[in-house]
LONUVEX-467535 format. One line per 4 residues: number of its first residue (from 1); their letters; for each residue x, y, z of C-alpha. Coordinates in steps of 0.25 Angstrom, whole numbers, plus 5000, padded with zeros to 4 digits. Example, Ala and Ser with C-alpha at 12.3 -4.5 7.8 and 13.67 -1.06 7.14 Angstrom:
BEGIN
1	as	5049/4982/5031 | 5055/4996/5029 $
END
This chain:
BEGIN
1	xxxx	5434/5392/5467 | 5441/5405/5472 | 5457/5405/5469 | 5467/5413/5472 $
5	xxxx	5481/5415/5464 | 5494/5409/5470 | 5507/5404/5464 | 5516/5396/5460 $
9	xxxx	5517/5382/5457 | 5516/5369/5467 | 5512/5371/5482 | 5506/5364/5492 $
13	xxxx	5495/5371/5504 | 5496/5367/5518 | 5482/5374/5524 | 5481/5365/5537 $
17	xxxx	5484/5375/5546 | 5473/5375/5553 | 5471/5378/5569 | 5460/5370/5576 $
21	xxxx	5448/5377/5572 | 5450/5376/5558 | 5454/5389/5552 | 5467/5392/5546 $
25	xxxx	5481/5395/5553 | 5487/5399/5539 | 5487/5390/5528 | 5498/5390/5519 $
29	xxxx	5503/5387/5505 | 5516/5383/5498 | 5518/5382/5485 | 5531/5381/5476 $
33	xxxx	5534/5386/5461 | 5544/5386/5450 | 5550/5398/5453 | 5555/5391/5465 $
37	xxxx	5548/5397/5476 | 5539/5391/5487 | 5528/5399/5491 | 5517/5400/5503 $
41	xxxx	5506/5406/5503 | 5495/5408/5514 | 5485/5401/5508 | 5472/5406/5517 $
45	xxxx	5477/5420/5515 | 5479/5419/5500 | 5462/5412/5501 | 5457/5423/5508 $
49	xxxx	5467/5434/5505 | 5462/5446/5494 | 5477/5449/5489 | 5474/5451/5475 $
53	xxxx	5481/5448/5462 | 5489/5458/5456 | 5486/5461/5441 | 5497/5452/5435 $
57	xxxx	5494/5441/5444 | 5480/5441/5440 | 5484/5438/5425 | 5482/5426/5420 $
61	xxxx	5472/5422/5432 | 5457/5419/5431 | 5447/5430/5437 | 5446/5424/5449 $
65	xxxx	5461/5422/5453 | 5462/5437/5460 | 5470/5435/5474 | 5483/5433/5477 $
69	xxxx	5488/5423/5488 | 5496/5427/5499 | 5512/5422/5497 | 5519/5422/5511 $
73	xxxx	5532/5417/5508 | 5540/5408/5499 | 5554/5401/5498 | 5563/5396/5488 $
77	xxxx	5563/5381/5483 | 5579/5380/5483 | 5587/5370/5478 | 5595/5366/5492 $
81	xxxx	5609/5364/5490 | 5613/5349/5491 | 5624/5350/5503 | 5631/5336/5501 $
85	xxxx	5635/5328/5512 | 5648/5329/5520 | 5660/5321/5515 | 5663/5309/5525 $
89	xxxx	5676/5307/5530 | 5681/5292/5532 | 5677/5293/5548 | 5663/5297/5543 $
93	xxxx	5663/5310/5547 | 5662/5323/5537 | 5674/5331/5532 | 5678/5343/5537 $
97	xxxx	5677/5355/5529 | 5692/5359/5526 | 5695/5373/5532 | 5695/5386/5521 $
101	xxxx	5710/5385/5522 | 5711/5370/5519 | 5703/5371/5506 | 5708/5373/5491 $
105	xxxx	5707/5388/5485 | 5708/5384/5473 | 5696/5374/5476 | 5687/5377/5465 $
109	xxxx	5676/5372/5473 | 5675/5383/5482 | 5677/5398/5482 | 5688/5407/5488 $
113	xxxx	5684/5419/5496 | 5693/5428/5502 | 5689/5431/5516 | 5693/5443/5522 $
117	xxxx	5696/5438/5539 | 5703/5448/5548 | 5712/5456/5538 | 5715/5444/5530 $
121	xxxx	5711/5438/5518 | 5707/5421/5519 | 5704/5413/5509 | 5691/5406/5512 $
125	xxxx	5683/5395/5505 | 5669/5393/5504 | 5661/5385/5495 | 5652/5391/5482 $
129	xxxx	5638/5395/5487 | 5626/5384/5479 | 5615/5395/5475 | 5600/5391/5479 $
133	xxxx	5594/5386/5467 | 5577/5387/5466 | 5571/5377/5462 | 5556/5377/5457 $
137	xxxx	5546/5370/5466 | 5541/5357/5459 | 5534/5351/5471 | 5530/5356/5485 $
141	xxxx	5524/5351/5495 | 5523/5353/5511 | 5518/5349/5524 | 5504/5350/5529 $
145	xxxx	5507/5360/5538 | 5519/5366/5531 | 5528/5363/5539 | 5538/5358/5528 $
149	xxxx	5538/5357/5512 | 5544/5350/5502 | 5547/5355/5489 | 5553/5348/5475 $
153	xxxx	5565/5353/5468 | 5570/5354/5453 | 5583/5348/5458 | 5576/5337/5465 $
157	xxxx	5577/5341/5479 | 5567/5343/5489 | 5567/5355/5499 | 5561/5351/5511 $
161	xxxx	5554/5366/5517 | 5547/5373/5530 | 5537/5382/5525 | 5532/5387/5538 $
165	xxxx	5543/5386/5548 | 5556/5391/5542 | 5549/5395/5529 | 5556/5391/5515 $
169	xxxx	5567/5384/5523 | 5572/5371/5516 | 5576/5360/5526 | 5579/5348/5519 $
173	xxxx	5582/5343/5505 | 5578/5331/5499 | 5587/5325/5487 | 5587/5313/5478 $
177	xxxx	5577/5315/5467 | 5585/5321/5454 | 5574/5329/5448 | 5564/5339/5449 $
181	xxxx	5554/5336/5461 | 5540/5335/5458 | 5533/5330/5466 | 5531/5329/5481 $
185	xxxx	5521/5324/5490 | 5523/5324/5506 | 5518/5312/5513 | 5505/5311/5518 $
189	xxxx	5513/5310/5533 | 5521/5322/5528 | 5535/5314/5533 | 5539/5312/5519 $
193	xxxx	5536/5317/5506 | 5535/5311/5490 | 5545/5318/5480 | 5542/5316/5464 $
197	xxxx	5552/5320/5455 | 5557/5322/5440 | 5566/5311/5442 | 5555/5304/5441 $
201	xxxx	5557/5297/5456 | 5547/5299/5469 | 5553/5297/5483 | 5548/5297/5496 $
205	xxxx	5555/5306/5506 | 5554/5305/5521 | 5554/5317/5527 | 5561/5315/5540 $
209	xxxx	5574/5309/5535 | 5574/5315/5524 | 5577/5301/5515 | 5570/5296/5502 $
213	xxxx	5560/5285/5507 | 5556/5280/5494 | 5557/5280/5480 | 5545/5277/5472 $
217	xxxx	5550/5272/5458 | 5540/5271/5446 | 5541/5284/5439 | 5544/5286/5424 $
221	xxxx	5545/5300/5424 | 5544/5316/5431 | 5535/5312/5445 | 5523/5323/5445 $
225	xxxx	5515/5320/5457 | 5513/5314/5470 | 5501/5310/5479 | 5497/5302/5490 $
229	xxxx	5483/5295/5489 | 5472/5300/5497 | 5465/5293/5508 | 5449/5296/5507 $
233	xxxx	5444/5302/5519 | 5431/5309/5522 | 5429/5324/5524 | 5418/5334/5524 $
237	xxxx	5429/5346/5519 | 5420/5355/5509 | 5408/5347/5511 | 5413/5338/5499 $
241	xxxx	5406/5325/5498 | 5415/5314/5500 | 5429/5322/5501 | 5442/5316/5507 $
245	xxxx	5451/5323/5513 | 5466/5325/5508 | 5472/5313/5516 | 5485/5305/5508 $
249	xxxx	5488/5290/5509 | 5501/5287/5510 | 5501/5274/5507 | 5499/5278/5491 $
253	xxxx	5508/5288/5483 | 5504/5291/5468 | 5515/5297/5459 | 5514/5304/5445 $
257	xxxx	5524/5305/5434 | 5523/5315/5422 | 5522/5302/5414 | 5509/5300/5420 $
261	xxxx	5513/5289/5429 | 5505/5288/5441 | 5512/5277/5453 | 5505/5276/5466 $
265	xxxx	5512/5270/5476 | 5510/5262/5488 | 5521/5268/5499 | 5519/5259/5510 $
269	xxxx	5526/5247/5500 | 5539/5253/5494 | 5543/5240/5488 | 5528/5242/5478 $
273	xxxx	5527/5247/5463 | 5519/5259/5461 | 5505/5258/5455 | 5506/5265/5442 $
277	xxxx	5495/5271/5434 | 5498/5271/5418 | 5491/5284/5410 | 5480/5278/5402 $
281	xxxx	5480/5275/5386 | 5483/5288/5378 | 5485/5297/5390 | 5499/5304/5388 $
285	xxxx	5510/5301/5400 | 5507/5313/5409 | 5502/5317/5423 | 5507/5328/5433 $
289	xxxx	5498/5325/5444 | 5488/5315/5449 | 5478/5315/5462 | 5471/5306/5468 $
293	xxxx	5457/5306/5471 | 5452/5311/5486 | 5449/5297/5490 | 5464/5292/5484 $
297	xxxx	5455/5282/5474 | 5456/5288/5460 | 5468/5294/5454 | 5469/5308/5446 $
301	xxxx	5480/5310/5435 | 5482/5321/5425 | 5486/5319/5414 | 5492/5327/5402 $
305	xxxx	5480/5326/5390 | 5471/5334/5399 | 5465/5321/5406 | 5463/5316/5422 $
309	xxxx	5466/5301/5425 | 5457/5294/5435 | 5463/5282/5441 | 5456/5273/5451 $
313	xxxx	5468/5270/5463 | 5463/5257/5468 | 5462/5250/5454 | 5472/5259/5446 $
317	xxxx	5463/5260/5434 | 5459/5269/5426 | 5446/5276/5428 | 5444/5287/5417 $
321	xxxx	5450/5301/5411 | 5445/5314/5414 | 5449/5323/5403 | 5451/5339/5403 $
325	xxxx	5444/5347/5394 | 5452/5350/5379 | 5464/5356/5380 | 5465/5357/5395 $
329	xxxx	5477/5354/5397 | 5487/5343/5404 | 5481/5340/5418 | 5492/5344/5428 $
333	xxxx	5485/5343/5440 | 5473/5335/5446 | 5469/5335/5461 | 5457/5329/5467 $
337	xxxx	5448/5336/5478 | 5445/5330/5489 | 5431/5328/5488 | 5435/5316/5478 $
341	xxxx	5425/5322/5467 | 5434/5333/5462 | 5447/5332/5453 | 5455/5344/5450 $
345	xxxx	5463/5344/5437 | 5470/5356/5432 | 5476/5357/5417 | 5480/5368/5409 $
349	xxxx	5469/5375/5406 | 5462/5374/5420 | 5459/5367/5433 | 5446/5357/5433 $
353	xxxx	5438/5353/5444 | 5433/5339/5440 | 5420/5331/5446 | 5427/5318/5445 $
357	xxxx	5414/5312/5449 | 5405/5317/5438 | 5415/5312/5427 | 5408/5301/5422 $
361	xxxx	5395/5307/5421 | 5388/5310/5408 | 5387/5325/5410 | 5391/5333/5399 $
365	xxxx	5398/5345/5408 | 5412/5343/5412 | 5413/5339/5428 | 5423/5349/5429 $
369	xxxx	5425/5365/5434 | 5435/5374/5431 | 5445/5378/5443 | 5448/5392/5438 $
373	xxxx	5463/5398/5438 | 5475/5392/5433 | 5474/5392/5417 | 5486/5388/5407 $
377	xxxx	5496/5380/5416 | 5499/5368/5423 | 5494/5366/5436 | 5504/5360/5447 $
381	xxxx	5496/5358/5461 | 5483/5358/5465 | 5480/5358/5480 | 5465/5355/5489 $
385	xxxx	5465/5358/5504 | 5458/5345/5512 | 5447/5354/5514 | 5445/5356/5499 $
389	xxxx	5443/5373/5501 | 5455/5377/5493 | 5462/5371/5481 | 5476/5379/5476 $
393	xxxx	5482/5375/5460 | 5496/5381/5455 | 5501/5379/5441 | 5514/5377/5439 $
397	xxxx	5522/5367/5429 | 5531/5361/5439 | 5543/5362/5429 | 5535/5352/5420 $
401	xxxx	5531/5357/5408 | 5519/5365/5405 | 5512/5380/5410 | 5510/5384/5424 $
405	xxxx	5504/5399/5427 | 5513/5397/5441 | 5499/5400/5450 | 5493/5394/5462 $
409	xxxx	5479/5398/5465 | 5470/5395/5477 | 5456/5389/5476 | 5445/5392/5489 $
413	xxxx	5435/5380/5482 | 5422/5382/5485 | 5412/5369/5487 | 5400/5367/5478 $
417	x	5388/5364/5485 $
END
């Protein structure tokens, strides 16, 4: 695999701008990090770009990370003020602002400015200014065609975006978790979206009213991830035997905790209690992410003592363990490819490419390569295209605890034959 070096932290690529005949109109990709700015990139230009490195960008990367991707804009993720609601008067209808003459000077709520009209001096009073304030990006995601995006907030907010038409313009608000936001998932329809947060809640928003649909209550602690089950469908993208291409059921929703609960939830009963699969014996209570298998029939969970959780859906049992080499590191992130042979789990040390397949056989070699690049920090995202031709990791700690080097790199993967 070829890479290229990006940063920051989480992001999400929307590459289906394709004209009729299949080549590329300009694919694009966002991504948000902790210093509170969401970037875009052009994701083809950066592929085929050469813009090189500089010196002290090159440090700390493997040989092969030498280009540089091409950055076309970015905004900030701000914390939007909360304008409250009018006051109701008893006819129903809002108050009127009192004119600058009928308020208090000596209002401490306001500020007095002296005004200078026509050779006089008059006394007018205006409201103290709120100052913007950034928050880091904790989850991002957006529309398949960019035409909006969704971003978490530290206060709990959730800024509704347009990053193409009227870039970096915030449209909408949404309010009611009381922590961090986590976690977010649009809905397979892209009409509403999934919001995890610290507060340890997951709500269902619909998207054009704007209201809170559904609460799904069950976790116990910080909610880490969110994923819709896939729906197996044949392809020939790459020439992979038996791939599936990336299409959600939305009928079921799986939800993680940093506890290590996992809930998967039926959506089309409200009134039902979430499936919930239990860590095994001896494993410690953590998981920040989980995937399912390309065909939505196994489960894949990472956990903290360097070990992959393989779930059956169907039965909810336990099937086995797959364990990380010695000192490896926590499992932060683990995504399947869509060939439904591969399994990428990235810990500390490195990014594995695991043969899932070949895991019961008596072979003494390891059924995993090395995914060269990131080194020493916690992996936030991983992203593969439906045609399975580019793969893009960031690190990044998402405000939990643990290293991050605050890089995104792009992967051109290159099938074995």
């Amino acid at each position: 695999m070829d890479s290229e070096h990006e940063s920051e932290d989480d992001f999400n690529q929307n590459d289906d701008n394709r004209s009729d005949d299949g080549s590329e109109r300009g694919g694009e990709m966002d991504d948000g990090s902790e210093d509170g700015y969401i970037r875009k990139y052009d994701f083809f230009a950066s592929m085929n770009g050469k813009t090189l490195l500089t010196q002290g960008q090159r440090h700390g990367q493997v040989d092969s990370v030498t280009k540089a991707g091409i950055l076309t804009s970015y905004w900030e993720n701000e914390e939007q003020p909360n304008k409250s609601l009018p006051v109701l008067g008893e006819d129903g209808l809002p108050i009127a602002t009192p004119a600058p003459s009928e308020l208090n000077p000596n209002d401490m709520d306001i500020d007095v400015n002296l005004v200078k009209r026509e050779g006089s001096l008059e006394r007018a009073l205006t409201p103290p200014s709120e100052e913007s304030k950034m928050s880091a990006v904790y989850s991002l995601d957006c529309h398949s065609e960019a035409i909006f995006a969704v971003s978490g907030l530290e206060s709990g907010a959730v800024n509704l975006w347009t990053p193409r038409h009227e870039e970096g313009t915030c449209h909408h608000v949404f309010r009611q978790h009381t922590g961090p936001v986590s976690a977010i998932k649009l809905t397979p329809d892209e009409q509403g979206f999934i919001s995890g947060s610290w507060d340890q809640s997951v709500l269902q928003w619909d998207l054009n009213t704007g209201a809170v649909v559904r609460n799904y209550t069950g976790h116990g602690s910080q909610i880490s991830s969110l994923s819709f089950q896939p729906i197996e469908a044949p392809t020939m993208a790459m020439d992979f035997s038996n791939s599936t291409t990336n299409v959600s059921n939305d009928a079921v929703l799986m939800s993680t905790s940093v506890d290590g609960m996992i809930c998967l939830w039926d959506r089309r009963d409200p009134t039902q209690l979430p499936r919930k699969l239990q860590p095994p014996e001896k494993v410690p209570p953590w998981c920040l992410s989980a995937c399912w298998s390309a065909d939505g029939k196994r489960i894949y969970c990472g956990r903290r003592n360097g070990t992959v959780d393989e779930w059956d859906f169907a039965e909810g049992r336990f099937i086995q363990s797959i364990k990380m080499p010695a000192n490896s590191g926590p499992v932060s992130f683990v995504k399947s490819l869509p060939n439904n042979k591969h399994l990428i789990c990235a810990s500390q040390d490195n990014i594995r490419l695991w043969n899932v397949t070949e895991l019961d056989s008596r072979s003494s070699l390891r059924p995993f390569q090395i995914i060269a690049g990131h080194h020493g920090g916690l992996i936030s995202s991983i992203h593969i295209d439906p045609t399975c031709k580019y793969l893009i990791t960031t690190s990044g700690n998402r405000e939990w605890e643990g290293p991050s080097t605050n890089g995104c790199l792009f992967y051109d993967i290159q099938p074995m034959i």
